[in-house]
KETORFI-910883 format. One record per residue (C-alpha): residue in one letter; x, y, z negated. Coordinates in steps of 0.05 Angstrom, whole numbers, plus 32768, in hexadecimal, padded with zeros to 4 digits. Example, Ala and Ser with C-alpha at 12.3 -4.5 7.8 and 13.67 -1.06 7.14 Angstrom:
BEGIN
A80F67FA67F64 S81117FEB7F71 
//
This chain:
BEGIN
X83227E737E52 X82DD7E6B7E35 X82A67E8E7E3C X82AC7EA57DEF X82F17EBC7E01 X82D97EF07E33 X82A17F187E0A X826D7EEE7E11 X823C7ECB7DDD X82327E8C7DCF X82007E717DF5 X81DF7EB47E19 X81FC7ECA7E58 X820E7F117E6B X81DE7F307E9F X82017F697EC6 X81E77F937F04 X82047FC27F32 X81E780057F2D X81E280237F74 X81CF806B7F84 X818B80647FA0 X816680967FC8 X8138809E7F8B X817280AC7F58 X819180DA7F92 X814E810C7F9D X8146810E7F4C X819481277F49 X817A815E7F84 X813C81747F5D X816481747F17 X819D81A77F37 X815F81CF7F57 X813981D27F14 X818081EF7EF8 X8186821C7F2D X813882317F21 X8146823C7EE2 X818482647EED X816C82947F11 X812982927EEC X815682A97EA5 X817F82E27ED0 X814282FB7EEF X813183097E98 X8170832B7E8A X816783527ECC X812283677EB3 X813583717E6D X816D83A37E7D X814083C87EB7 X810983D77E7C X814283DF7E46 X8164841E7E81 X811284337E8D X810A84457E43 X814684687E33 X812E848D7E6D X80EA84907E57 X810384AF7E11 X813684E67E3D X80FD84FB7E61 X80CE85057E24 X810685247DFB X811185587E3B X80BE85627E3B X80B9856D7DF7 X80EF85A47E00 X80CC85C47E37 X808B85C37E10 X80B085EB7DD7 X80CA86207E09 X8083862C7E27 X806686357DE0 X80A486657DD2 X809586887E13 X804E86807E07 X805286AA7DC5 X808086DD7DE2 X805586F37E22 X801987007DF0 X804387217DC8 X805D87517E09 X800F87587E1D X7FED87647DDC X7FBF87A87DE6 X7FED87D17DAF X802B87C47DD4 X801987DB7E17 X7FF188157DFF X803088287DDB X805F88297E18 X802388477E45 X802788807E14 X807388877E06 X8095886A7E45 X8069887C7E76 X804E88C07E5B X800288A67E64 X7FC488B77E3D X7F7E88B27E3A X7F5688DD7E62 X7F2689167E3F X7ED789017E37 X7ED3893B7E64 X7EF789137E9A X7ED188E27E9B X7E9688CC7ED3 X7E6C889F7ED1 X7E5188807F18 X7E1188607F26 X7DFE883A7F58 
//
């Protein structure tokens, strides 16, 4: 057989060499499957912190929702003690619950000091 016969050209020769694993090719194959594993953990540590802040503000929006409630009440029960305090209303149930009434000017007495 001639050397045309096997693959080769005419008149160049076929260079070939072995390809061993080096300690060079061996420490790149370490520091690729590290810089995967970096980046791994780097793109779960994201969707950890993007569901934590997602959970915080749907608490965030509960909590203002309950506040704004409560604000609401204390206006409602705002309103309603000044309306149980205003000066006609307890004058009215000094004088018809309680039997009470002003004293006469003659009652009165002034002290000095």
């Amino acid at each position: 057989m001639s050397r045309a016969g096997r693959g080769a050209v005419a008149g160049k020769t076929m260079v070939t060499a072995r390809v061993h694993a080096s300690h060079a090719s061996r420490s790149m194959l370490w520091l690729n499957l590290a810089a995967l594993a970096l980046v791994l953990i780097s793109a779960f540590a994201v969707i950890h912190s993007t569901h934590a802040c997602r959970e915080l503000y749907a608490r965030l929006q509960t909590l203002e929702s309950t506040q704004w409630s409560l604000q609401e009440d204390y206006g409602r029960l705002l309103l309603e003690e000044s309306a149980w305090a205003s000066h006609y209303r307890v004058e009215k149930v000094a004088r018809g619950e309680l039997n009470m009434a002003a004293p006469d000017l003659a009652r009165y007495k002034v002290v000095m000091p």
